[in-house]
N, C-alpha and C positions, 0 to 999 in steps of 0.2 A: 615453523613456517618462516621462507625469509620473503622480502619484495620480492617479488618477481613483475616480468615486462604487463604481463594482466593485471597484476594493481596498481601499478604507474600508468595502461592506459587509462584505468577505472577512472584514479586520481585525475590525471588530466582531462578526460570528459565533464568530470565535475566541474574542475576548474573553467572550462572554457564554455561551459552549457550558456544561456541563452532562458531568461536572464541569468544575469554574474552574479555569487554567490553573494550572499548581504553587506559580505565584510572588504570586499573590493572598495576603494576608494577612486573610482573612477577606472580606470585601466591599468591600475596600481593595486598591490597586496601594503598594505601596511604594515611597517619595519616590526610592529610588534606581533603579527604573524607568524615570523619563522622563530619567537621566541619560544610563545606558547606552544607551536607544536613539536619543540625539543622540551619544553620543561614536560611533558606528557609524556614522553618516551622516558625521563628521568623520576618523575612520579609515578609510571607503573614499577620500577626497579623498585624505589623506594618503599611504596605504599599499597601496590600491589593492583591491580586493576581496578576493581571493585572504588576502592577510595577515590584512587585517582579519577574515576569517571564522574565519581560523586563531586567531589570536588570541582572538575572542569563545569560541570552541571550548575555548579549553584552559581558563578559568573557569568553575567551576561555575555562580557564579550567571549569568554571562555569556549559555551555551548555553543554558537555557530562552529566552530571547530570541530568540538567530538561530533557534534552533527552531522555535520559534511562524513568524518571517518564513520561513523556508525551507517550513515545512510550507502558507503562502498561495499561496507559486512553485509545489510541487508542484501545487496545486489550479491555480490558473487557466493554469501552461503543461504541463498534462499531461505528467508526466514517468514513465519507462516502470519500473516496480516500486515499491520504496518505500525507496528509499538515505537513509539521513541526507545531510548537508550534508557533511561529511568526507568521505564514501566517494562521494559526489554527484562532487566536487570534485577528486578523486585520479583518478576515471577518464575523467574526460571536460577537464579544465585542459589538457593538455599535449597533445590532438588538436582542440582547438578552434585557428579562426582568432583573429587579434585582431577583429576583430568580431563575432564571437561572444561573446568577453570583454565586449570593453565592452556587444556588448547584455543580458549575464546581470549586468555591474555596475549599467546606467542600468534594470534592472528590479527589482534588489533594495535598489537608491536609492530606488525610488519605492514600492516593498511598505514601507520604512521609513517613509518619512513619511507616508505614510498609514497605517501602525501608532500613528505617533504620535499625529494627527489623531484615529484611535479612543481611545487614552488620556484624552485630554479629557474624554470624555465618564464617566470610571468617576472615585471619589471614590480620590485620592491621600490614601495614609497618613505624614503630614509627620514622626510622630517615629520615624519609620525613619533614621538618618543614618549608619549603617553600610556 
């Protein structure tokens, strides 16, 4: 799956909802926003979905991120209740095929950059370097 214009609008609905999502600094994304959602795209290569989700999971600032991405998946492949990404992950990882795998990774690869693709469009806050 690649981005396509329905997960950049999904992305940008998120972004602009009402209230703004936690990690907004007022009318600003902070600079270290568009790190973490490239070190993601870099860590599922690396590390493989599963980890990398684990991973973004156990950081604070990290999980408002996969959140946001997880809560686009929830939306556009209807998923049945309302699991975080954790309890998403724990119940359904170890009874999937590996095809199944890779198509819940090559879909949360592509909710990613086109999260990204929505960032662009919102004014990044540069003296954020924390």
């Amino acid at each position: 799956m690649k981005p396509n214009p329905d997960l950049i609008n999904r992305a940008l609905n998120k972004l602009q909802a009402t209230p703004k999502p936690d990690f907004f600094a007022g009318d600003k994304i902070p600079n270290k926003y568009k790190g973490y959602i490239s070190s993601f795209g870099g860590s599922i290569v690396q590390l493989g979905i599963m980890p990398a989700c684990m991973v973004f999971i156990a950081n604070p600032d990290k999980i408002k991120l996969v959140t946001m991405l997880f809560s686009i998946y929830k939306e556009k492949f209807t998923i049945i209740g309302n699991p975080d990404l954790k309890d998403y992950l724990n119940s359904n990882w170890q009874g999937w095929q590996p095809s199944e795998r890779k198509q819940f990774r090559n879909r949360m690869a592509a909710i990613a950059v086109s999260f990204k693709l929505a960032l662009r469009t919102f004014e990044i806050d540069d003296t954020d370097n924390a």
